[in-house]
C-alpha positions in Angstrom: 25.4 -21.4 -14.9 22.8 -24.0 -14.7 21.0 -25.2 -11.1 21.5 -28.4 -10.0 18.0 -30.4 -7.9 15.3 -28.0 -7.4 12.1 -28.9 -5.6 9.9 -26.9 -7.9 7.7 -25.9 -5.2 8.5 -23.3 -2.8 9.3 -24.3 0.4 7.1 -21.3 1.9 3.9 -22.7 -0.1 4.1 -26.6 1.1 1.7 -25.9 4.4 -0.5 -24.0 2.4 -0.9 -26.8 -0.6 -1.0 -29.7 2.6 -4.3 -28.0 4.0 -6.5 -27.2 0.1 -5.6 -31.1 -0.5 -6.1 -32.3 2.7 -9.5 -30.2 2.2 -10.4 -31.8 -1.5 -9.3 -35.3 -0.3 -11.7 -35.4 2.5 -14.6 -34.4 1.0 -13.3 -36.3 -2.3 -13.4 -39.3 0.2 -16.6 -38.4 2.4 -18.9 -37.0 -0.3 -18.7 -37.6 -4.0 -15.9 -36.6 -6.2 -18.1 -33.7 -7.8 -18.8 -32.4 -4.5 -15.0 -32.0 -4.0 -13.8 -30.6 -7.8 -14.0 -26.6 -6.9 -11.4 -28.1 -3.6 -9.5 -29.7 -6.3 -9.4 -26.6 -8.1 -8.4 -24.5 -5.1 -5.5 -27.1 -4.7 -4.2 -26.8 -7.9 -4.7 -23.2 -7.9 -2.3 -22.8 -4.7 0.3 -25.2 -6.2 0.7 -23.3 -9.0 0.7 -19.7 -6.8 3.5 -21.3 -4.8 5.6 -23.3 -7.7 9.5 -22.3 -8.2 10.6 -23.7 -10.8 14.6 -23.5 -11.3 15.9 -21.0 -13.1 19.6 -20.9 -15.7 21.8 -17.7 -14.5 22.9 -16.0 -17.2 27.1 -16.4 -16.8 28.2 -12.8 -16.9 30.2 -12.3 -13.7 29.4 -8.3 -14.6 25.7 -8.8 -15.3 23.1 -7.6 -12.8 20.6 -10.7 -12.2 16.8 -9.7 -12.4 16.2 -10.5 -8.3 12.3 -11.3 -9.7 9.8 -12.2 -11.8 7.6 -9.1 -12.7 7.5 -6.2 -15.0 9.7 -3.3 -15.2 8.2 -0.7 -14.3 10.5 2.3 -13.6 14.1 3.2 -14.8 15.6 5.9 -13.5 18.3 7.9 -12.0 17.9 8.8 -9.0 19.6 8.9 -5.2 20.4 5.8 -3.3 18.1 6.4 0.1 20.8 3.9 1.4 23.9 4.4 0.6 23.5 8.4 -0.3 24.5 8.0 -3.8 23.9 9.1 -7.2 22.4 5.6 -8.9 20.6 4.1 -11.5 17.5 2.2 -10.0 15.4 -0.5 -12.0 12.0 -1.4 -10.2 10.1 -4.8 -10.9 6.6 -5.3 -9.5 5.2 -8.7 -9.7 1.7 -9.7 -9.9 -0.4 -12.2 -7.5 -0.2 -14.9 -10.0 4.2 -14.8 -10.2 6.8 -16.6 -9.1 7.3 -15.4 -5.2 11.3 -16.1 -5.1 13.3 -13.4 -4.7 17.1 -13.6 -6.0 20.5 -12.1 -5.7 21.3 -9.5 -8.4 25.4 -10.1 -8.1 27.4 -12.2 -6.1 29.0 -10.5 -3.2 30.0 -9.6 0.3 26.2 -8.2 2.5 27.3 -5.7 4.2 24.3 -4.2 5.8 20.9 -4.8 6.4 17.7 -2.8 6.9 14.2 -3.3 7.5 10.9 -1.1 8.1 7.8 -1.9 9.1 5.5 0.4 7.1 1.8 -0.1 6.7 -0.2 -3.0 6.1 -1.5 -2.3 2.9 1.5 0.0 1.0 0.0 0.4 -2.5 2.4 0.6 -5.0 1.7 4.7 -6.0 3.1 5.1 -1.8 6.7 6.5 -1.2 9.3 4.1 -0.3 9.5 5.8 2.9 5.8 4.1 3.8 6.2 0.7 2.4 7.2 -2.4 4.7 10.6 -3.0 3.1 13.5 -4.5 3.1 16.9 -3.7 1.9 20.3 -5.8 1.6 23.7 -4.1 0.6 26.1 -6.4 -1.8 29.0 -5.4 -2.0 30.9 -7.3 -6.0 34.3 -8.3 -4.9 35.3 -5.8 -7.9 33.8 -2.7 -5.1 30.9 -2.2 -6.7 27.9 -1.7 -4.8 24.6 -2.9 -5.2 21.2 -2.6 -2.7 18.1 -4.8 -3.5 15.1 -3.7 -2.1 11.6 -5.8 -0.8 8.7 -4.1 -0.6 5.7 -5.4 0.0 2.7 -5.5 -1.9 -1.1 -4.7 -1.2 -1.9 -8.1 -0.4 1.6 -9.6 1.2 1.8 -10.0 4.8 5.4 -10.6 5.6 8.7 -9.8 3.7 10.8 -13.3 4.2 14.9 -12.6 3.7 17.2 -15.4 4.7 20.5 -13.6 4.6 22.6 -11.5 7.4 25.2 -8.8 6.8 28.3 -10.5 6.4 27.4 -13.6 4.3 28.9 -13.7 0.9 25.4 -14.7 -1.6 25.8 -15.9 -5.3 24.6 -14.1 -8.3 20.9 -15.1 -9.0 21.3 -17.0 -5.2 17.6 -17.3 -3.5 17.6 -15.4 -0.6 13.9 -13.8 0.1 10.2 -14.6 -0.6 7.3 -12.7 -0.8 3.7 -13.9 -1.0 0.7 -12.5 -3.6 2.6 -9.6 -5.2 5.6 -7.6 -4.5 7.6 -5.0 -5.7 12.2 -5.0 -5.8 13.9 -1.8 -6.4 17.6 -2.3 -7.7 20.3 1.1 -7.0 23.4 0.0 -8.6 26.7 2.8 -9.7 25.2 5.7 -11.8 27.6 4.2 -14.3 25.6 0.3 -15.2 24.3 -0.1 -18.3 20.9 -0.8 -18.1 19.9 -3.1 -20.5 15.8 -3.6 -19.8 13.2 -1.0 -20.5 9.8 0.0 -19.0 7.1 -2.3 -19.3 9.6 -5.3 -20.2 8.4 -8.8 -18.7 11.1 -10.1 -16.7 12.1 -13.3 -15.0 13.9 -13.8 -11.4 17.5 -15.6 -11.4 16.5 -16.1 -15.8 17.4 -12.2 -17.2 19.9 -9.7 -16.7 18.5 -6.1 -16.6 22.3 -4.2 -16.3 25.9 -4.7 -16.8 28.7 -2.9 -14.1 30.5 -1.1 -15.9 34.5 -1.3 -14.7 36.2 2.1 -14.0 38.5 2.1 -16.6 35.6 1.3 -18.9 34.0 4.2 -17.5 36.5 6.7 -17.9 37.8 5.6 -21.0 33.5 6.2 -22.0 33.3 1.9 -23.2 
């Protein structure tokens, strides 16, 4: 499914690219253009932290949207802190120099909501349980359920979601942000298909890492 206009630069970024240009054009226009090239650089330094370019989701109603840019750096099975389930869970950390936008794995029903404000600099070797996070439950229209998971990273200062429980959010839909690094854990049924492995470089909204698999594909073992 291709995107329609995108403004290529993240909304969250604009005040912080206004103030390094604002910087290099007055002392551009005060001083000497040599004087203000390392602004210049700065400024095109925090453009390019804070660009979003648009992204194609991959049209697979099943598929399980990579919700960021990143490497993989776990996959597992494990147990669902949220919905106290067995699950698969495939974590993505992205660096200081990613893309910040963080997107819907499926489309869905948000059914619940939960944030924690954990410590202000969770590195990424911490337990969950310590991390400023933030986690939404999607519920497919199939009944399959999904919970992403923000967490922040050593050098973020505020996890930015933009959905409630009880809006419906597309597959690969934007919904969060998360400034200079992060880290999103997705639990989905024990029965997905995981189809990334660890160490794979990924892209938000771009690359599926996992399939639902239906339950009479699961019981009949397809």
């Amino acid at each position: 499914m291709a995107v329609g206009r995108h403004p290529l630069v993240a909304h969250e970024g604009r005040w912080h690219i206004a103030v390094a240009v604002a910087a290099a054009g007055a002392e551009h226009y005060y001083f000497d253009w040599m004087w203000a090239l390392p602004l210049w650089g700065v400024a095109m330094l925090v453009t390019l932290l804070f660009r979003d370019p648009p992204r194609t989701i991959p049209a697979d109603p099943l598929g399980i949207v990579c919700p960021a840019d990143g490497r993989v750096v776990a996959v597992e099975e494990t147990r669902d802190p949220y919905l106290d389930r067995p699950a698969k869970c495939v974590t993505v950390v992205t660096s200081v120099l990613s893309v910040y936008t963080h997107r819907s794995p499926v489309e869905g029903k948000i059914m619940e909501a939960w944030y924690k404000r954990g410590g202000l600099l969770p590195r990424w070797g911490r337990a969950e349980s310590e991390a400023d996070c933030n986690a939404l439950w999607i519920q497919t229209d199939e009944g399959d359920d999904v919970v992403t998971v923000q967490l922040a990273g050593p050098l973020a200062r505020r996890i930015l979601c933009y959905k409630q429980p009880g809006e419906r959010i597309g597959q690969g839909e934007r919904y969060g942000y998360l400034r200079f690094g992060s880290r999103v854990d997705v639990y989905m049924p024990i029965t997905s298909r995981v189809t990334v492995t660890l160490g794979e470089k990924v892209n938000g909204g771009g690359d599926l890492i996992a399939f639902l698999v239906s339950s009479s594909q699961a019981a009949g073992g397809g």
